[in-house]
Every structure is written in C-alpha cells, then in structure tokens.
C-alpha distance (Angstrom), angle and dihedral (degrees) to the residues before:
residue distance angle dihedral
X1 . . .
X2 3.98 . .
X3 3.88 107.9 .
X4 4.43 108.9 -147.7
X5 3.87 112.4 -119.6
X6 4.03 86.2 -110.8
X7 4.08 94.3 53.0
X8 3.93 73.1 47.0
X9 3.80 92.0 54.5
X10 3.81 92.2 39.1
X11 3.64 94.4 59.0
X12 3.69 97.3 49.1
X13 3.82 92.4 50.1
X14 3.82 88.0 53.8
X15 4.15 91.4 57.0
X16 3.77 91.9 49.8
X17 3.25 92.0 82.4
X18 3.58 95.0 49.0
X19 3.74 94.2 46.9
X20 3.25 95.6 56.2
X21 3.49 90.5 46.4
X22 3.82 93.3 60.8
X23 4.08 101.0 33.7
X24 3.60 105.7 136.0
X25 3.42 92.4 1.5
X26 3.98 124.1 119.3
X27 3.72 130.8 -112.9
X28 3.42 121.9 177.3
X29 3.89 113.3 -162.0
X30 3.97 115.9 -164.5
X31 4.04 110.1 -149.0
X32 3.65 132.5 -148.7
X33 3.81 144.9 99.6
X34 3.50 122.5 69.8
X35 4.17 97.3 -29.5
X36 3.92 78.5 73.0
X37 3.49 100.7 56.1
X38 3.79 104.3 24.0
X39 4.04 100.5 84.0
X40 4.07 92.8 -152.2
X41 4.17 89.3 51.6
X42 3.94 84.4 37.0
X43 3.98 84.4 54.7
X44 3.91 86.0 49.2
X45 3.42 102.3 54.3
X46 3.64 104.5 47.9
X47 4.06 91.0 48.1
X48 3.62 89.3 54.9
X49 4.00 95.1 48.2
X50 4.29 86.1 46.1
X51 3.59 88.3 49.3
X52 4.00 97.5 50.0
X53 4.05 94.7 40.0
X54 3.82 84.0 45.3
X55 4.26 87.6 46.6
X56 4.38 78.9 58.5
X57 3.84 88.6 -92.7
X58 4.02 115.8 150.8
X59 4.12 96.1 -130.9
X60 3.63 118.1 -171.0
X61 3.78 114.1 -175.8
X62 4.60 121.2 -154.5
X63 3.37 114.5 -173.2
X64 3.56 130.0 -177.9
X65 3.48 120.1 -165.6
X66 3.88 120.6 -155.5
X67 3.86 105.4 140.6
X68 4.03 84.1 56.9
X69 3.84 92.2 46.7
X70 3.61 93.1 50.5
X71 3.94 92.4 47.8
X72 4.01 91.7 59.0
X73 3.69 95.1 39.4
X74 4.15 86.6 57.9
X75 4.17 87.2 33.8
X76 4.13 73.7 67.3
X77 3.20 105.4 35.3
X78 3.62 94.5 -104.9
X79 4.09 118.2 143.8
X80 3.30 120.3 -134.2
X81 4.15 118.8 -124.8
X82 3.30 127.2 -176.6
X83 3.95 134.3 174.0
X84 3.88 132.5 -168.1
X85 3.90 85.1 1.1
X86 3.78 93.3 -63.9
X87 3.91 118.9 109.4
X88 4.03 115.7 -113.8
X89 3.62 102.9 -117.4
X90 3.95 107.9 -158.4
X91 4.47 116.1 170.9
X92 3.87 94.3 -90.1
X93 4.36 87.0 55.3
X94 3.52 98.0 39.9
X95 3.72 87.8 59.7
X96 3.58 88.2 43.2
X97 3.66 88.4 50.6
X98 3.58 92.5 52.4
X99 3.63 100.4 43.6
X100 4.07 90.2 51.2
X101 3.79 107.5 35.5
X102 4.12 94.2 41.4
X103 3.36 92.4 33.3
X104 3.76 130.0 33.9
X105 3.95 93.7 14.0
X106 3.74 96.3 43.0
X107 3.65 94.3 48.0
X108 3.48 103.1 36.5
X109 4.10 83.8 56.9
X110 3.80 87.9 49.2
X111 3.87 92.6 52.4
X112 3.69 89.1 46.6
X113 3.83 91.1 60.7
X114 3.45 103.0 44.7
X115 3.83 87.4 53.5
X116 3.72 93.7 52.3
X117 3.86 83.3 56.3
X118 4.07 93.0 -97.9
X119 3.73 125.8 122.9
X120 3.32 126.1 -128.0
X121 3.65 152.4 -170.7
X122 3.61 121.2 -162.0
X123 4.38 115.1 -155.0
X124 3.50 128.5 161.4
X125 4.11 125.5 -156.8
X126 3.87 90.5 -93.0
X127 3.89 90.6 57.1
X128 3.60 101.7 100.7
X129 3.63 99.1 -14.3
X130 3.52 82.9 -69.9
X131 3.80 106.0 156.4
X132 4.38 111.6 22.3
X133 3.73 119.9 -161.0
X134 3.70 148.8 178.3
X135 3.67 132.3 -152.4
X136 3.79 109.3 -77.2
X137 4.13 107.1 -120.5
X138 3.78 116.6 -145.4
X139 4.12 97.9 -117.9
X140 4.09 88.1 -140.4
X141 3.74 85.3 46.0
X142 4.43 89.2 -131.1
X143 4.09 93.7 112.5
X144 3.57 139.9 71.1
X145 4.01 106.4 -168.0
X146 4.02 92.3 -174.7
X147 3.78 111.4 -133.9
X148 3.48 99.5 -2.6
X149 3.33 120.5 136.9
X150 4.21 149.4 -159.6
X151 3.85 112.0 -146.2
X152 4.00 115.7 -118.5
X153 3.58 91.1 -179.6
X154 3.89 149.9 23.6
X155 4.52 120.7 -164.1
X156 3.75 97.3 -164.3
X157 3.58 96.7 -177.4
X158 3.86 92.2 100.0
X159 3.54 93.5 50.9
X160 3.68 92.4 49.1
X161 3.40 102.1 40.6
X162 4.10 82.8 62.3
X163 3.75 98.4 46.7
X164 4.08 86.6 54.1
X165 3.96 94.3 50.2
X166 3.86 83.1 49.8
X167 3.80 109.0 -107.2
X168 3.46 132.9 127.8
X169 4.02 113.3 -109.0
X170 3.79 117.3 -128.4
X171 3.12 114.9 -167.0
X172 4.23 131.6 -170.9
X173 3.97 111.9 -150.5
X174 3.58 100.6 -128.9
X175 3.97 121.9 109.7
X176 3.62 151.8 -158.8
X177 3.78 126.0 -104.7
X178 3.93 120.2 -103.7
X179 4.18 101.1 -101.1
X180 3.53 90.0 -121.1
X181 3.58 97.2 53.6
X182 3.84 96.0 48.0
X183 3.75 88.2 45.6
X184 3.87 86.9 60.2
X185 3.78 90.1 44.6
X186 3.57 91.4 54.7
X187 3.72 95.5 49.5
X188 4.01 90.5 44.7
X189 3.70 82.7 55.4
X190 4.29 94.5 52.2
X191 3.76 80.7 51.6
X192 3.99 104.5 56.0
X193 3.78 94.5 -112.3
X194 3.49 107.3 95.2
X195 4.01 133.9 43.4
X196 3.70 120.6 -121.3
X197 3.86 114.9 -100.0
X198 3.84 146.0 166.8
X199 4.05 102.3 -104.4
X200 3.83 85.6 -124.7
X201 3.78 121.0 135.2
X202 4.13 135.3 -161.0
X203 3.76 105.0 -121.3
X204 4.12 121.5 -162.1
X205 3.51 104.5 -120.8
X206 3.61 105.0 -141.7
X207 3.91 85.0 57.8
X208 4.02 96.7 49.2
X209 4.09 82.4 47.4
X210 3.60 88.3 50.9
X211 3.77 98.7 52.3
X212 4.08 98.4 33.4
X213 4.62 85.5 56.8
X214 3.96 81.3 47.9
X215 3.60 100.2 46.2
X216 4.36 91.6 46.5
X217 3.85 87.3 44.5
X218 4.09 82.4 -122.5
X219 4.07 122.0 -169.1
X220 3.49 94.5 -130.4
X221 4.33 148.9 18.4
X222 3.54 117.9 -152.8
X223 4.09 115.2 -165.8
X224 3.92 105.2 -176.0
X225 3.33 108.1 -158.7
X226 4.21 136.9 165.2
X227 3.78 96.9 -104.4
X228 4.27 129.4 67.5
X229 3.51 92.5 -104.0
X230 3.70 126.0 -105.1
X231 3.58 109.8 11.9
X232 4.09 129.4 -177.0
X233 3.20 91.8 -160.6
X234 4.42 109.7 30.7
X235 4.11 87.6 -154.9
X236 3.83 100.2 49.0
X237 3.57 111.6 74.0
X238 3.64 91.4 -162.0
X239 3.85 107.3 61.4
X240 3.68 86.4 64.3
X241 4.37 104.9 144.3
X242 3.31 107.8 -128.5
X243 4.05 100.1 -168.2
X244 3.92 121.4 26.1
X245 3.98 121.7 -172.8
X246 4.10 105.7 -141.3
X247 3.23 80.8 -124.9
X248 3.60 102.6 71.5
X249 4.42 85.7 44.8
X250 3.68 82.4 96.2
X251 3.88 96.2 50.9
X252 3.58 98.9 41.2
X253 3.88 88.6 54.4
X254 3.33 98.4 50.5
X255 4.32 91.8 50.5
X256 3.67 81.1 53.0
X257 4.06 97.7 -107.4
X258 3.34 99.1 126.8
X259 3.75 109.0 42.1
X260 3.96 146.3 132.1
X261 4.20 112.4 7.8
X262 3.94 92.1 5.7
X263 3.75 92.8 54.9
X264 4.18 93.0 77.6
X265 3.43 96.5 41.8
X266 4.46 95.5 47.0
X267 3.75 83.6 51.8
X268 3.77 91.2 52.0
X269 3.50 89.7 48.6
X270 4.15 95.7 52.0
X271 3.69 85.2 44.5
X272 3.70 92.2 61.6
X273 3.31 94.2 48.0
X274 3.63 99.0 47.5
X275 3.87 81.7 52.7
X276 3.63 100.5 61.4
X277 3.72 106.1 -80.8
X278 3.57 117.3 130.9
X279 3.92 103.5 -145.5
X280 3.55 131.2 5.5
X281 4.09 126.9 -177.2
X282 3.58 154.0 -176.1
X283 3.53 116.7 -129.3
X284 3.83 137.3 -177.0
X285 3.82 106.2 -124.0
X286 3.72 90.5 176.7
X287 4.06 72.8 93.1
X288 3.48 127.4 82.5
X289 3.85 112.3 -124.9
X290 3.70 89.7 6.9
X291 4.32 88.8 134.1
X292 4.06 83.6 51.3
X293 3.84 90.1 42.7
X294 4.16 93.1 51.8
X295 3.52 96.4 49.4
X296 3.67 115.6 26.0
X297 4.52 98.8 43.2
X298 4.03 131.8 61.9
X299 3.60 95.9 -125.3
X300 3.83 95.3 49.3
X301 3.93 121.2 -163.5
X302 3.92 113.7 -115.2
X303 4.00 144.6 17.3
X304 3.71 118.5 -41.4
X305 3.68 127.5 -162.8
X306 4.37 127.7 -163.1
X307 3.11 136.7 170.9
C-alpha cells in the first residue's frame, strides 16, 4: 500500500497532540510474545520506542524472555517444566535464566537500539539492588515453583538516573534475594541443610513492569501481548473492549470475560493504576506499530483500562 505525502502529513498532525501530551512524561512498555521473537515485529517495536524517547518521551523497556530460555535449556538438554503457568526454576535454570535474560536478551535489545540510532542502557533487578525479592509461596501450599520469586522491593534510582541522562532503560526481570533471606540461606548452608546458590530469583515480567511504572509515578503501562486485548468473546475479533473501568475488573471476572492467561496481566494492570499510574493497557504486539498506534491516534488499537 503506498501512503500520499498528505495522508503522510495528516497522520503526523494527528500525533501532535499526543506527543505533546506525553513529553517528559514516562511510559513503561512491558515486552514479550511474538514482537520478541518475530524479527519484523522486533523491528517495530524498537522504532516506535526510538521515535517516542526521541519525541522527549521517558521510555523504559521490560522484557521477559521465555522462548529464549526454553531454546538454551533444550540447546542442553534441559526440559522445560512449568506449573500454574509459571516456569519451575530449579539451580541449573536459574543460571540459565540469568545467563539468557541478562545477558544475550538484554544485550542483544541494547545493540538493537543503538543501531536504530537510540541509546540505551541495559540493567537488570540485581544492578544496584534494583529489584528485591523473596521466594514466591504457593497460597494452597501444593507447589514448589523453584526460584521464583515475588518482589518486596523496587530502588529506582538506576532507572531514573538513565531516563534523565536521556537513554532508554532496559531492563531484564530477574532479581536479587531479600538480605535477610540470603543471610538465612547462607547459614542453612554452614549447617548441611541447604545447597549453595546464587540469591538470584525469576521474576514475571508483567509484575516487575507493574511495580517499576508505579514506583516512577509513569503516565502509562504497556503489556504487549499475542491476543487483541480484552475480548468478550476470545474467538470474535470484533467484540474486543476498548476502555474498561477497574471497577468493572471484578464483574467481568466473575461472567467469565477475563479468565485463564489474561487474568495476571488485568490484575497487573488495576494494580498500576491503583498505584498512581494514569493509564495502563493491553495491546496486541503481534502488530507492527501497535505501541505507536495506542498512543499517538484517536481510535487507538487495543484494551484500555482507567480509573
């Protein structure tokens, strides 16, 4: 399709208002799904965030990383388990975690940025105690998820620090154990009844999204994700809800709307905004542009929640 020059021009006078909406404002975009392993939706994503931090919009950038983790574990010979939706992390996979998600995946998306003419920075929750955990507890007490864990804590002084020298924050989702839980590791260890390990812990990344937009008071969460958004129906395309009130979470939940893989990230989203962030949303990033699309047109592209 060949766009004129003035459909051109009409677009860009549409986003103004939008962009100067959002300058020096913070959006924090959580990234996963298929727009992390397609390498055209890959392309997508990281134009759009260049282009907004460029516009004079803070951009900080969470990435998970499954699809990669799983790859090296079976590079090794390593199966895969997961329970409840939530990967069991024994100490061979948290090291695989560790060395994939900081490593490879954070980097590689660092590289990718610079080349697109961006700059970032790329952190992970252990950099400066930046994200603090514990081990995440089963509530019915039936599973053991490994080294998973449930942040206690965020220090957002590395992120912010970045965002005011002007890069764009990339951050891995892994984390550091709470001091007094690694101190009592340690000393189970001295005493035979513990095994020596790292005091590293896998972190969901819709949840470390959700508490890093909280803790920088940001104007907006992004979750892309591989479906429209909220849906009333999950097979037609078209009853897609473009706005939801957190106060109707609790009623759409109960008629069954919001159910299964969307459950997690909804409550994210309501958590935000109960924290302080203005707008949070679901997004399909199975489109290109669909971050640009969401924030910078009136019709917008995916599921929208407010207060």
């Amino acid at each position: 399709m060949i766009i004129s020059n003035l459909d051109k021009a009409k677009v860009l006078t549409q986003a103004l208002p939008y962009i100067q909406q959002y300058n020096k404002k913070t959006i924090v975009v959580k990234y996963g799904g298929n727009a992390m392993i397609n390498e055209k939706l890959k392309e997508a994503v990281i134009s759009d965030l260049i282009l907004l931090s460029h516009a004079g919009i803070n951009v900080v950038l969470v990435h998970g990383g499954g699809p990669e983790i799983t790859d090296m574990m079976k590079k090794l010979n390593i199966e895969a388990k997961f329970i409840n939706g939530l990967r069991y992390t024994d100490e061979e996979t948290i090291d695989i975690v560790q060395m994939v998600l900081a490593g490879k995946t954070n980097k590689d998306l660092v590289n990718l940025i610079g080349l697109r003419g961006g700059s970032a920075v790329g952190l992970s929750g252990l950099d400066g105690g930046m994200i603090k955990a514990r081990k995440l507890i089963d509530s019915a007490g039936e599973n053991d998820y490994g080294y998973v864990g449930e942040i206690t804590d965020i220090n957002i002084k590395p992120v912010e620090d970045l965002l005011e020298k002007g890069y764009i924050p990339v951050v891995a989702t892994i984390a550091q154990a709470t001091d007094r839980e690694y101190k009592f590791k340690i000393e189970a260890d001295k005493a035979g009844i513990g095994r020596k390990r790292s005091g590293v812990y896998n972190i969901n990344a819709d949840t470390a999204a959700c508490e890093i937009a909280v803790k920088l008071k940001a104007e907006k969460l992004i979750l892309l994700t591989d479906v429209k958004g909220v849906m009333t129906d999950i097979k037609d395309q078209d009853t897609l809800i473009p706005v939801v009130k957190i106060a109707e979470v609790a009623d759409l939940k109960q008629k069954g709307v919001i159910t299964g893989g969307m459950l997690p990230k909804v409550d994210c989203c309501v958590a935000s905004i109960e924290g302080g962030v203005n707008r949070t949303h679901i997004i399909d990033g199975r489109i290109q542009h669909s971050i640009l699309i969401e924030l910078l047109s009136d019709e917008g592209i995916g599921t929208m929640f407010i207060r």
